[in-house]
C-alpha positions in Angstrom: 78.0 117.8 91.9 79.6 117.0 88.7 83.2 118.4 87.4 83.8 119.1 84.0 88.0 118.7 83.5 89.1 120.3 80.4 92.7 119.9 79.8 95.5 117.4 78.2 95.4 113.5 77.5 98.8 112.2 76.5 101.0 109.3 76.8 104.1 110.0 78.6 107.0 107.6 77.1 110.0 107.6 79.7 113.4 106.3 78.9 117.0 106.6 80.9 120.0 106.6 79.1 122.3 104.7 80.6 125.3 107.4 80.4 125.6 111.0 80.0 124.9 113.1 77.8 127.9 115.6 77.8 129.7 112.3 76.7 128.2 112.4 73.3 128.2 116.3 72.8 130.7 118.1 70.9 130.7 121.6 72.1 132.6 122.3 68.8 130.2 120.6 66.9 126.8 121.8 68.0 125.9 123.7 65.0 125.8 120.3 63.3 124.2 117.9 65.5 123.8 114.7 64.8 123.4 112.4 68.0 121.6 109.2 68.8 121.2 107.7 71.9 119.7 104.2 72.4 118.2 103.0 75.3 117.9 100.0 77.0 113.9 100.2 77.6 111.0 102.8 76.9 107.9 102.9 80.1 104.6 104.2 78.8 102.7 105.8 80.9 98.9 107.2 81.1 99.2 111.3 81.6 98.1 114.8 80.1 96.4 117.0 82.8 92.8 115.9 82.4 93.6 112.8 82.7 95.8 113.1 85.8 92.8 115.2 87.6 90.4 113.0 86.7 92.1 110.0 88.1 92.5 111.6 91.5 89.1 112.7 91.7 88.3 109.0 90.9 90.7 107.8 93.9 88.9 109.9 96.3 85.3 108.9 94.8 84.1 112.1 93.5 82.9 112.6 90.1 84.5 114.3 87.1 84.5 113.9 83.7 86.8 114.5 81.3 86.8 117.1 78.0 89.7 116.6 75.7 91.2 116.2 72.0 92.6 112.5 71.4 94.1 110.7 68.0 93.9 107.8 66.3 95.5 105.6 69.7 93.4 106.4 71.8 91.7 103.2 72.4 94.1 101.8 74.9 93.8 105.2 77.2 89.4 104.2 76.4 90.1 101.2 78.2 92.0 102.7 81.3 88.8 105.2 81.7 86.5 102.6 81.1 88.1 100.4 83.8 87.8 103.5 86.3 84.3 103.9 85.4 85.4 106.8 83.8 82.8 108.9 81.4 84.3 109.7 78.0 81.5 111.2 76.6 83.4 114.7 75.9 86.4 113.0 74.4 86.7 113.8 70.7 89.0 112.0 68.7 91.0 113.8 65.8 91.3 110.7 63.5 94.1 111.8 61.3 96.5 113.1 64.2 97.9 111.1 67.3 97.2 111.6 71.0 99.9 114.1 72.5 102.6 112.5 73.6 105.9 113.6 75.6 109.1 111.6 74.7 111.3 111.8 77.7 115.0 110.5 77.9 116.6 111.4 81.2 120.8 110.7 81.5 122.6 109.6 84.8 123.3 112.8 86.1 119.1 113.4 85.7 119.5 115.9 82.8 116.7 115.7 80.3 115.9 115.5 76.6 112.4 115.8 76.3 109.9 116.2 72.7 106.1 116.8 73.3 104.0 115.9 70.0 101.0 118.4 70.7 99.1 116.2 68.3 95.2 116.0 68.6 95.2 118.5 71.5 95.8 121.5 68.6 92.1 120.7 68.1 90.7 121.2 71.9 88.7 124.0 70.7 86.4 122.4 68.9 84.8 120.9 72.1 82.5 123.2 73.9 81.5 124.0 77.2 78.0 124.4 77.6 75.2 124.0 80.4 73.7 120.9 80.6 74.5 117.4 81.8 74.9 118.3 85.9 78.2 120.1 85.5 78.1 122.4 88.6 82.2 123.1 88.5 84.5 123.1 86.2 88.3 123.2 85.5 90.2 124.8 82.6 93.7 123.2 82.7 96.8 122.8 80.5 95.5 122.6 76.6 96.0 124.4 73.4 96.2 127.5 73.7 93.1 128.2 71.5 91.1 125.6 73.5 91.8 127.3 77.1 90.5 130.6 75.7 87.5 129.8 74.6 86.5 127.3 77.3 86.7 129.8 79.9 84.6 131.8 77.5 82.3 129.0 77.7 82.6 128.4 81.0 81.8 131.8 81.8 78.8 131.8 79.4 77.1 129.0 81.0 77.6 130.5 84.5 79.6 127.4 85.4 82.2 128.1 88.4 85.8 127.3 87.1 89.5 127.2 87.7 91.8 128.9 85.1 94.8 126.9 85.5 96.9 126.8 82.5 100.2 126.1 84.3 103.4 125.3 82.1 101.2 127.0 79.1 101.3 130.7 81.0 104.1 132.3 78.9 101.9 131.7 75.8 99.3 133.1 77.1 99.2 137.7 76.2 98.5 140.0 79.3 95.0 140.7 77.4 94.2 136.9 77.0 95.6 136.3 81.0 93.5 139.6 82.4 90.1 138.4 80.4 90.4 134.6 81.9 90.8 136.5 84.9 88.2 138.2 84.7 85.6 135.0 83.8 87.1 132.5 86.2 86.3 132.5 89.6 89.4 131.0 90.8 93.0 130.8 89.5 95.7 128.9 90.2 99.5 128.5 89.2 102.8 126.9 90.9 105.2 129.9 92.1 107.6 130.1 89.0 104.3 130.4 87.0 102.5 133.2 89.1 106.1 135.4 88.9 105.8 135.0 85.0 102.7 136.5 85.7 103.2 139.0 87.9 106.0 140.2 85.7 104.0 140.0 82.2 100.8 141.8 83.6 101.4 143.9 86.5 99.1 142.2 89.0 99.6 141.3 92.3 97.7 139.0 94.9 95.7 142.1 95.5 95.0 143.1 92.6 93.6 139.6 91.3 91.4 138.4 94.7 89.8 142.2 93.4 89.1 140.0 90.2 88.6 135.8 91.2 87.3 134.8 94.8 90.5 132.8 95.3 94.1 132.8 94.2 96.3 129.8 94.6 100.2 129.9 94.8 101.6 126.3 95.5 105.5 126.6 96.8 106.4 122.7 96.5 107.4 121.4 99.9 107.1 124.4 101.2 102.9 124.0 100.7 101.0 126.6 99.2 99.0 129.8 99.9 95.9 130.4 99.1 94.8 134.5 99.1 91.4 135.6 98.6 89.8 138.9 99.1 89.8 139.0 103.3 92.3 136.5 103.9 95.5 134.5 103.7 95.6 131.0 104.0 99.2 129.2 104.5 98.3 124.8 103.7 101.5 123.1 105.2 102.9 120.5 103.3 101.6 116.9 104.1 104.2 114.8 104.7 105.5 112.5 102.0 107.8 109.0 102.2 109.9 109.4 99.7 110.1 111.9 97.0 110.3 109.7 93.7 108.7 112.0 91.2 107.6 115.2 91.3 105.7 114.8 87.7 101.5 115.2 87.8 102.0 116.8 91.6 100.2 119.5 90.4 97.4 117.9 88.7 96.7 115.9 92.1 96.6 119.1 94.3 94.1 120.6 91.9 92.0 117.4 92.0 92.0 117.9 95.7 91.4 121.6 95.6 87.9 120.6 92.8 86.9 117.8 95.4 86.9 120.0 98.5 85.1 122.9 96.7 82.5 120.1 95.6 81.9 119.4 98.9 81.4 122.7 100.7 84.7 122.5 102.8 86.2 125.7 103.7 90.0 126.7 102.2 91.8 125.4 105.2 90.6 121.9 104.2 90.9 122.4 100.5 93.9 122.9 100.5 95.4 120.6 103.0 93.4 117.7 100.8 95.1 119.5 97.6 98.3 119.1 99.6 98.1 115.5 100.4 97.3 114.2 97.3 100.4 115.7 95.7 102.7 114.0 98.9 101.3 110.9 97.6 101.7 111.2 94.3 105.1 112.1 95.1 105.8 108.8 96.5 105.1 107.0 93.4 106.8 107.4 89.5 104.3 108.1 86.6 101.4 110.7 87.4 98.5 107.9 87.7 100.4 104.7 89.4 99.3 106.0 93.2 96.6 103.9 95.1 94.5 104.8 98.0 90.8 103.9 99.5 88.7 106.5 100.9 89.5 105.3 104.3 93.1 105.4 104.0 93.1 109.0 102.6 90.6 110.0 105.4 93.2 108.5 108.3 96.4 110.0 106.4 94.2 113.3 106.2 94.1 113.2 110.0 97.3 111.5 111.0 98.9 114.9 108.8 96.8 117.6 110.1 95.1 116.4 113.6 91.1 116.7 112.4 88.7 114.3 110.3 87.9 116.1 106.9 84.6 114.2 106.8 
């Protein structure tokens, strides 16, 4: 089986200022700002959703293939994928715009500035879904707005199973738009601040969307995550991480886990606990794509945290 990921690529640039903030603001003066704050060093990292989900799905050997908008500097992110034997083959680039980028500057007390440049991913509807190629599951994560929309439309179309996933991107989203992605996905999934924006913009409940998608997924941080579905209510545990570095691309590894168990007929139990691991080791690591496992070292973490063999 073949995923198709639809979602994000960006480069995340991360900076720390080496003081605080509330040093350099003027509460008197903040109908006038005019602040700069240098830093001693800028980290780039590789990120966006797609590209996050695609590189766990990588780690753990299955295959999945990227769709996504990308500028004019793309070439270096080309490189990474092609390293990864990653396929590129529904990457479009936008030659007049840049790749989205988020321009993070955190302070000492771990408060944050942060600018996202939606660039190139304003155009992620103009690549289509569409039968054809082995795709057998599919993904619709974060995006432009206009690009979620119509891939689940597509999605749907080409009666290609798919998550609607599109996480930090849900208040954008009308109670029409949510109900009709509803209605074509066969799963959802959101983190718990997301599915109460939900809840409260449409009126839904668990019950009334497992009525609608054969599975919902909640995920509750280190508390784990619950997975609902028509006739049942699954609580994953949280696997157990070493340190917790960096909470940033969690998500995007539990939904690569979540794909990868669903591609290989394993029931939700099992999904999910593989979802769950793969955002404790993330955790462990800063930057969404700098974690580094074999197969065989997944499959004996798998079973040291849960007591059975997934495979």
């Amino acid at each position: 089986m073949t995923a198709l990921i639809c979602g994000s690529i960006a480069y995340d640039n991360i900076m720390v200022f080496p003081d605080y903030f509330k040093n350099h603001i003027l509460p008197e003066k903040t109908h006038m700002l005019n602040l700069s704050f240098v830093v001693p060093e800028m980290k780039r990292e590789f990120g966006g959703c797609a590209g996050n989900i695609v590189y766990n799905m990588t780690l753990l050997e299955g295959d999945a293939i990227p769709m996504a908008t990308v500028g004019m500097d793309f070439e270096i992110y080309r490189e990474r994928f092609q390293q990864l034997n990653i396929d590129s083959r529904y990457i479009k680039v936008i030659e007049d715009k840049f790749t989205a980028q988020c321009f993070i500057t955190t302070d000492l007390d771990d408060n944050q500035i942060n600018f996202f440049q939606i660039g190139a991913m304003a155009h992620s509807h103009e690549n289509r879904v569409s039968a054809g190629d082995g795709i057998s599951i599919g993904i619709v994560a974060p995006d432009g707005k206009e690009g979620m929309l119509s891939h689940a439309e597509q999605f749907a179309d080409a009666g290609i199973p798919f998550f609607f996933d599109p996480g930090q991107n849900v208040p954008i989203i009308g109670k029409g738009e949510m109900l009709r992605a509803f209605e074509q996905a066969s799963w959802v999934t959101f983190n718990d601040y997301e599915w109460q924006i939900i809840e409260d913009k449409t009126g839904l409940t668990t019950a009334t969307v497992t009525d609608l998608v054969d599975a919902l997924i909640v995920t509750l941080g280190g508390k784990g995550s619950i997975i609902y579905t028509k006739d049942k209510q699954y609580e994953i545990p949280a696997a157990k991480a070493r340190e917790l570095l960096d909470p940033t691309g969690c998500g995007d590894a539990y939904r690569a886990g979540l794909l990868y168990g669903l591609m290989n007929d394993m029931d939700w139990e099992t999904c999910g606990r593989i979802a769950s691991l793969l955002g404790a080791i993330k955790i462990e690591k800063a930057g969404t794509q700098n974690h580094h496992f074999s197969r065989q070292e997944f499959a004996d973490s798998f079973k040291e945290n849960f007591g059975y063999a997934f495979s």
